[in-house]
C-alpha positions in Angstrom: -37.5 -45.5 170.1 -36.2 -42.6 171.6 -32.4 -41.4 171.8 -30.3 -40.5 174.3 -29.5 -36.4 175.0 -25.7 -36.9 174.0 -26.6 -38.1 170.5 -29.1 -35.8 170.4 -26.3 -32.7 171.1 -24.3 -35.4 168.6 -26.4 -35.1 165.5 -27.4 -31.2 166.8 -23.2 -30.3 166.3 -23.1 -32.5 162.7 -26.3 -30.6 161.3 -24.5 -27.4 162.0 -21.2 -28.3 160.6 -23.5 -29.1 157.5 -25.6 -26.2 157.3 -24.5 -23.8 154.4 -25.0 -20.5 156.7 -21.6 -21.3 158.5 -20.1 -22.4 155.3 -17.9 -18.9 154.3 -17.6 -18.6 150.3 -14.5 -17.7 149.0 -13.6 -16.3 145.3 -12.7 -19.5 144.1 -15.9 -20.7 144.8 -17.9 -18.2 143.2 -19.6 -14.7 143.7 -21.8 -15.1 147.0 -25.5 -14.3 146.5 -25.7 -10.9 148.2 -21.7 -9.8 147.0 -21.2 -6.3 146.4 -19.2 -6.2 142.7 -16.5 -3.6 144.5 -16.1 -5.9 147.5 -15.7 -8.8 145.3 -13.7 -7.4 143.3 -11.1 -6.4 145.6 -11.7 -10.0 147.6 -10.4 -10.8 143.2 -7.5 -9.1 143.8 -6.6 -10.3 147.2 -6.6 -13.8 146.4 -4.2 -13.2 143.7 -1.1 -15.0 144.0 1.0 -11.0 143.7 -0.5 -10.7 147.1 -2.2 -6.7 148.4 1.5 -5.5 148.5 1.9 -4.2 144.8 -2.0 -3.6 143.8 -2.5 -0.5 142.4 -2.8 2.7 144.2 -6.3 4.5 144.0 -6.2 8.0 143.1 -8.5 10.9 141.5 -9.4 10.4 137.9 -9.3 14.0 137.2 -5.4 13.9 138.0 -4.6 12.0 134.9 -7.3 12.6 132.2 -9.1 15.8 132.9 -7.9 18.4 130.2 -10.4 21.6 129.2 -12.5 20.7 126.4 -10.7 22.9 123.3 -13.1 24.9 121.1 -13.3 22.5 118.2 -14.4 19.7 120.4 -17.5 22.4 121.9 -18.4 22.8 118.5 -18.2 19.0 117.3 -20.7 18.1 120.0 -24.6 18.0 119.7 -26.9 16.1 121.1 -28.1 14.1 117.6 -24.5 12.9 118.1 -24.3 11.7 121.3 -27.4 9.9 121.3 -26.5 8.2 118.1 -23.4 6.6 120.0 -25.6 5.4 122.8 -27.9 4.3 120.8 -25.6 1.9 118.9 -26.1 4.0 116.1 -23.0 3.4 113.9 -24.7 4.4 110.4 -25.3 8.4 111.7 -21.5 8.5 113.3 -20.4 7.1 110.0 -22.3 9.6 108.2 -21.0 12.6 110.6 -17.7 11.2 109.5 -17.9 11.7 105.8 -19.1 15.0 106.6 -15.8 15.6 107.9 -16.1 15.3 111.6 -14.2 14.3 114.2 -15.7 11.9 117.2 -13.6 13.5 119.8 -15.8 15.8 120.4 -16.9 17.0 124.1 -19.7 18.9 125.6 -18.6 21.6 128.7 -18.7 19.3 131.1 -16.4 17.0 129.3 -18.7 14.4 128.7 -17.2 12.4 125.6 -19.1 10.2 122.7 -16.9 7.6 124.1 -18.8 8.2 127.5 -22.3 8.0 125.8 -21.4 4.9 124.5 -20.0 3.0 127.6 -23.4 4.4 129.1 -25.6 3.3 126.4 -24.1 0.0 126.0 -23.3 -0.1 122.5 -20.0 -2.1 121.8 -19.6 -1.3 118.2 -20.6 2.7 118.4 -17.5 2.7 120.8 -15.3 0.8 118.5 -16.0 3.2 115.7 -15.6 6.2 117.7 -12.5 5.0 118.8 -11.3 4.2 115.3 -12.4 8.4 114.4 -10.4 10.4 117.3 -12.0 9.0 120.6 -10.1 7.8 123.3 -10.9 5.5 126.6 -7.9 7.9 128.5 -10.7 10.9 130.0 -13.0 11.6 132.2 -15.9 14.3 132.8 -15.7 17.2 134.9 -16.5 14.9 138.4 -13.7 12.6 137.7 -16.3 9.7 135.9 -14.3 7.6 133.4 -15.9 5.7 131.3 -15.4 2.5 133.3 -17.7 4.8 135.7 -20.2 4.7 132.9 -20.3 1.1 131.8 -21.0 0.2 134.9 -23.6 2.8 135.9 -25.3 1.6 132.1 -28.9 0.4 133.1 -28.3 -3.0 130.5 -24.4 -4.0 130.9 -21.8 -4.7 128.0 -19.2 -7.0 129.7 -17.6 -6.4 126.6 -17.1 -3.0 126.8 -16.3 -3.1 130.3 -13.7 -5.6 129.7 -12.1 -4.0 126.7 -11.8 -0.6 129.0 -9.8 -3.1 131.8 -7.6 -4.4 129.1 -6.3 -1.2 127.9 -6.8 1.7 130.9 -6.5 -1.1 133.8 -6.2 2.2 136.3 -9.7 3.1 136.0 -10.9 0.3 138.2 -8.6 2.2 141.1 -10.0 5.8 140.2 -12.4 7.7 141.9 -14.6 10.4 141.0 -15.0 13.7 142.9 -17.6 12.2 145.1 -14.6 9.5 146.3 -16.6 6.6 144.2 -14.9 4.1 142.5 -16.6 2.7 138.9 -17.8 -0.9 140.6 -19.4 1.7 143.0 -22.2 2.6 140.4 -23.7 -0.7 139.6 -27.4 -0.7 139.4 -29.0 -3.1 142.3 -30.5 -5.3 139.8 -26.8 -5.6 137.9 -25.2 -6.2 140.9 -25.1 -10.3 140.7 -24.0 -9.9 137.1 -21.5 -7.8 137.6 -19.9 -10.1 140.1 -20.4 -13.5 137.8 -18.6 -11.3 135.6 -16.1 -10.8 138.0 -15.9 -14.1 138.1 -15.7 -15.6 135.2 -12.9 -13.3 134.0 -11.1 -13.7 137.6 -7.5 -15.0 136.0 -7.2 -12.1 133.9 -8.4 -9.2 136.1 -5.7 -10.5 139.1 -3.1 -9.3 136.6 -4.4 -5.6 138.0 -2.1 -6.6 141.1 0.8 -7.3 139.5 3.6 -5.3 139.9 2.8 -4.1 136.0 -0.8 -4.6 135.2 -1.5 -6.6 132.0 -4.9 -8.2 131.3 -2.8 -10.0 128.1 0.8 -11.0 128.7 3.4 -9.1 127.0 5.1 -9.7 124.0 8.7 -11.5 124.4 10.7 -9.5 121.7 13.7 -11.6 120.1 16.8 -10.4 121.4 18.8 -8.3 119.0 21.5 -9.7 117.0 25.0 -10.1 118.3 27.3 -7.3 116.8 31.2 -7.9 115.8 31.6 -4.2 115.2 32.8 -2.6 119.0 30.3 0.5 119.8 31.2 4.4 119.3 32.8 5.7 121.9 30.3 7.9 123.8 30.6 11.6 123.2 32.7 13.6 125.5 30.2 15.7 128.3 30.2 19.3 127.5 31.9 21.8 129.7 29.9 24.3 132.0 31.9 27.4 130.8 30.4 30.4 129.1 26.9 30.9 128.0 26.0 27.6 129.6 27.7 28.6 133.1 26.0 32.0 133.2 22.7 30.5 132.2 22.7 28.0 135.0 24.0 30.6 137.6 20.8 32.9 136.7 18.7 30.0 137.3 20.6 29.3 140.7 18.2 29.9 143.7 19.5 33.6 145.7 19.1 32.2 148.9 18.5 28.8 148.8 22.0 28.1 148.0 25.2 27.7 150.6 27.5 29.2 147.7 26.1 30.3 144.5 28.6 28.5 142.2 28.1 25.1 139.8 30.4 22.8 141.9 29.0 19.8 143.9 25.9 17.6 143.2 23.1 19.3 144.1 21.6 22.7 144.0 18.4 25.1 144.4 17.1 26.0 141.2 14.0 28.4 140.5 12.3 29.4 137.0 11.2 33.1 136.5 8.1 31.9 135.1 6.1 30.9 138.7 6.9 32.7 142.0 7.0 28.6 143.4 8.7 26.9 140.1 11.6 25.6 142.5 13.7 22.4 142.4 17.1 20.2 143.6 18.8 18.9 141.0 22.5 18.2 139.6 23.7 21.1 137.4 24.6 19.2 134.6 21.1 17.2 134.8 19.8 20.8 134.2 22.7 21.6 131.6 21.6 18.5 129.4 17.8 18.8 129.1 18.3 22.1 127.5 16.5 25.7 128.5 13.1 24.8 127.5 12.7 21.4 129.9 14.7 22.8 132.5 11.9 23.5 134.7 9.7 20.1 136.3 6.8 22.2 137.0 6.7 23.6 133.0 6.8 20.2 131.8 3.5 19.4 134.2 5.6 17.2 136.7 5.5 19.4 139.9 2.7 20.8 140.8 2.6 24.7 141.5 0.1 27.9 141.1 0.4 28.0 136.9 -0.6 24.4 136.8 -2.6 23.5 139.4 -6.4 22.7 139.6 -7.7 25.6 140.6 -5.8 27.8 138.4 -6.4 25.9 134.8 -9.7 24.7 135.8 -11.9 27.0 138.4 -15.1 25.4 137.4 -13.8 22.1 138.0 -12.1 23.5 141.2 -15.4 24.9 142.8 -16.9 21.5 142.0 -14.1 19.8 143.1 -14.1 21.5 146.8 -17.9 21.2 146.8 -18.2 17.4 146.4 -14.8 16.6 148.9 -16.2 18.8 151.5 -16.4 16.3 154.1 -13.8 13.9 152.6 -10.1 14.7 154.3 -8.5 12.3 152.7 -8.8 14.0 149.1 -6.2 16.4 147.9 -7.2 20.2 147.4 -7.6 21.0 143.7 -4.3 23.7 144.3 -2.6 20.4 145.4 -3.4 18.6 142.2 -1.8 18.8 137.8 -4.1 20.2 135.7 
């Protein structure tokens, strides 16, 4: 019998409304078939109940764990050693050990055991080199943390991957010196595990968007006990007189500086040991840390032409300019802490 053309365009509309192509997953119902582990990821982070407004800011690797590799770490490294870690190899480390070795050891690019073994996905080579002086806080000379090298690993280790979210959460927000994030480096045919991992541990990675980013909830310390005896009074502030007032007016600023005397909030200061070591502060801010953390850009917190990038670290500089060529957005390495 044949039907009419209105419930033909009836059962037309109810077959689309069914069909799974207009159906849009969302994280709660699982990684899509085709996701992208970064996209999914940050789709994660977006359904979290914190919201976008306090995730983490992304930023270059190299600006928090890149130090030069020191000359007993070059000497430490071999090859026989770094394979054994990515191998899963825990009898030769153990043996390097008793030889009296340390597992902190680096290569000149700043490649770490701890990197071989993210790479090589072998969970308990990384726990024992951790255990012997290696540490999940660095990253090569291109910025690659070893987040960056878990997930580039041809045969993943969620395990090691999650471990490196639970303690460094920031590496899944770094980038390396090509502007690639670690989820970025995922094999194609890891991509769909990646993302049921991404999945499956969903709860515990939205804590990256929290205002303080905790894979584990803290612990609630018991408050102190309640004291009958009243507190010392607090010590009397020191005068700026004398040797204190003549040390402060030498670090005044000559012309940056209405009047060059210690009264009022704030003032100019510069440090003899950079020609751009300059900073506002309160004089007696200055006055209590003392001579030797007087200066913010001596104690690595301001960046300037002694501690800078390109000054510290030329090779990692010329690299540095080389891979961010076309990328705006980056920082110069004479804008970044060594």
């Amino acid at each position: 019998m044949a039907t009419s053309a209105p419930a033909q365009r009836m059962e037309a509309q109810n077959m689309d409304v069914a069909s799974p192509k207009n159906q849009h997953p969302t994280p709660t119902n699982g990684p899509p078939p085709d996701a992208a582990p970064l996209a999914y990821f940050e789709a994660i982070l977006k359904d979290s109940p914190h919201g976008t407004s306090n995730a983490m800011t992304r930023f270059q690797a190299t600006h928090f764990w890149w130090s030069d590799p020191t000359p007993r770490q070059l000497t430490g490294y071999d090859t026989d050693l770094a394979a054994a870690a990515r191998s899963d190899d825990v009898s030769s480390l153990e043996k390097a050990v008793a030889d009296g070795r340390c597992l902190d050891a680096r290569n000149k690019y700043g490649e770490s055991l701890v990197h071989a073994a993210c790479y090589g996905s072998a969970p308990r080579a990384l726990a024992y080199v951790l255990r012997h002086g290696g540490s999940l806080k660095g990253c090569d000379a291109t910025g690659r943390t070893p987040l960056h090298y878990a997930c580039a690993a041809r045969t993943p280790c969620f395990e090691i991957a999650l471990q490196i979210l639970a303690r460094e959460p920031r590496q899944a927000h770094a980038f390396d010196a090509r502007g690639k994030r670690a989820l970025s480096s995922v094999p194609d045919q890891n991509r769909r595990a990646w993302c049921e991992f991404i999945y499956a541990n969903r709860r515990a990675l939205r804590g990256l968007a929290s205002p303080e980013p905790r894979l584990v909830p803290p612990r609630v310390a018991s408050p102190p006990p309640v004291s009958t005896v009243a507190p010392p009074p607090p010590p009397a502030a020191r005068a700026l007189d004398g040797d204190a007032a003549r040390w402060l007016r030498g670090m005044l600023h000559p012309t940056k500086n209405a009047v060059l005397d210690l009264r009022g909030s704030y003032r100019v200061f510069k440090c003899f040991r950079g020609p751009d070591h300059e900073w506002v502060e309160a004089p007696r801010t200055v006055f209590a840390r003392g001579v030797s953390q007087a200066c913010p850009c001596c104690r690595g917190l301001q960046v300037s032409v002694t501690n800078c990038v390109a000054t510290r670290a030329p090779g990692v500089a010329t690299a540095w300019r080389a891979a961010t060529r076309n990328a705006p957005s980056v920082p110069p390495p004479e804008r970044c802490l060594a």
